[in-house]
C-alpha positions as CSV (number, residue, x, y, z in Angstrom):
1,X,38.9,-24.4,132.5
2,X,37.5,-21.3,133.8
3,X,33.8,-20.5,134.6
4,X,32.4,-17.3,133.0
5,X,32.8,-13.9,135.4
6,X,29.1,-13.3,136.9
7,X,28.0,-10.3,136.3
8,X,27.3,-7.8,138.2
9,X,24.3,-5.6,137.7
10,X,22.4,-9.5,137.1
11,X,23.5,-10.2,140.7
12,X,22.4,-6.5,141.8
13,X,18.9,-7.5,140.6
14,X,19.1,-11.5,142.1
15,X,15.7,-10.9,144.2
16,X,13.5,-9.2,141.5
17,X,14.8,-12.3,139.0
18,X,13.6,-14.6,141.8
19,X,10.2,-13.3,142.1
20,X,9.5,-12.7,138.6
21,X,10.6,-16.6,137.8
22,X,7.9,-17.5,141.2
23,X,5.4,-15.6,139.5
24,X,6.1,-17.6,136.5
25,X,6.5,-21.2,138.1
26,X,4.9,-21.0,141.4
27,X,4.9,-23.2,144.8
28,X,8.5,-25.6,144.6
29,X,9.3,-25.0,141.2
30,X,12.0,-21.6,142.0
31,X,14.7,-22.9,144.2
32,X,17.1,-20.1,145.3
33,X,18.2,-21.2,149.1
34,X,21.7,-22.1,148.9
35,X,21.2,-25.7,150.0
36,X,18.7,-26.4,147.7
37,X,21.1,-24.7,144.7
38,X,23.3,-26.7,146.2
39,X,23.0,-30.1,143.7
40,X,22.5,-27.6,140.7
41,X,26.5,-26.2,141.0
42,X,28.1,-29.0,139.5
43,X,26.8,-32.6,137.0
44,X,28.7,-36.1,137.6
45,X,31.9,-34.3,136.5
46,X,32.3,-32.0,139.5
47,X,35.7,-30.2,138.7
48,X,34.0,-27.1,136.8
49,X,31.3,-25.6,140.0
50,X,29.5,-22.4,139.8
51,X,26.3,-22.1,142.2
52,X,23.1,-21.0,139.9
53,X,21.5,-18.0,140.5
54,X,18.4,-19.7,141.0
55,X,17.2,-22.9,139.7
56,X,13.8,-23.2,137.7
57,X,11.9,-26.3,137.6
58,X,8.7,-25.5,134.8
59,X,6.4,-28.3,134.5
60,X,4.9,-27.3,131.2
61,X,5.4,-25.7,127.8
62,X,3.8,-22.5,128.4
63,X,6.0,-22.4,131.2
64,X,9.2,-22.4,129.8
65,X,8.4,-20.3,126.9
66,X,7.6,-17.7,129.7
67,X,10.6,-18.0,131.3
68,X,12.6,-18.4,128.7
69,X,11.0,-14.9,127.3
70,X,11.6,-13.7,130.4
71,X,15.5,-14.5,130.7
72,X,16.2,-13.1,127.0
73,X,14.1,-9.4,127.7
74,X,16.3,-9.2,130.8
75,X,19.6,-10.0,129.5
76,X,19.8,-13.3,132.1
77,X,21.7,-16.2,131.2
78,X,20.2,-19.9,130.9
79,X,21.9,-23.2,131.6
80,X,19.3,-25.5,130.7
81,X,19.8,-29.4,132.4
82,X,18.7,-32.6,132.2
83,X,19.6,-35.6,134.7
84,X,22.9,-33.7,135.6
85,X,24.8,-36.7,134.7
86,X,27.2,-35.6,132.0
87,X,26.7,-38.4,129.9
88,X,26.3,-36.6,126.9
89,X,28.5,-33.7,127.5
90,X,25.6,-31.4,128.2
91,X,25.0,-29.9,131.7
C-alpha cells in the first residue's frame, strides 16, 4: 500500500501552518520537532509510515473546532488519532 504523495505548496507553507495551529493550541499542545513527530508516523501496525506535518494535541472543544476550521479554509489534510493502537482499524 502506498502513502498519499505530500504535497507541495502545503509543505512550502509548513511554518506558517505551525504557528497558526500554536496560536490555536498553545504551550505543548503543537509538536513539530522530528523526535517528538516521531511516535505519530506510524500506530501498532508499523508497515504503512509517513512523518506528520505537525501533530496537534487540543484539549477542548472549542479547540478543535478551531483547528479543524482552520485545516479546511487552508486546504490541509487531517488524520485524526486515538491511542495509535490499530485496534479498530482507525489511525
Amino acid at each position: 500500500m502506498q502513502m498519499p504523495p505530500l504535497d507541495p505548496a502545503i509543505l512550502a507553507r509548513r511554518s506558517e501552518i505551525v504557528a497558526a495551529l500554536r496560536a490555536i493550541v498553545p504551550g505543548e499542545g503543537v509538536i513539530d520537532d522530528l523526535d517528538g513527530m516521531r511516535p505519530y508516523e506510524c500506530d501498532a501496525l508499523s508497515a504503512y509510515r509517513q512523518m506528520p506535518l505537525v501533530v496537534v494535541l487540543p484539549e477542548t472543544v472549542a479547540q478543535v473546532s478551531t483547528i479543524l476550521r482552520y485545516c479546511q479554509d487552508n486546504k490541509v489534510k487531517v488524520v485524526p488519532r486515538g491511542a495509535g493502537t490499530s485496534l479498530s482499524g482507525g489511525s
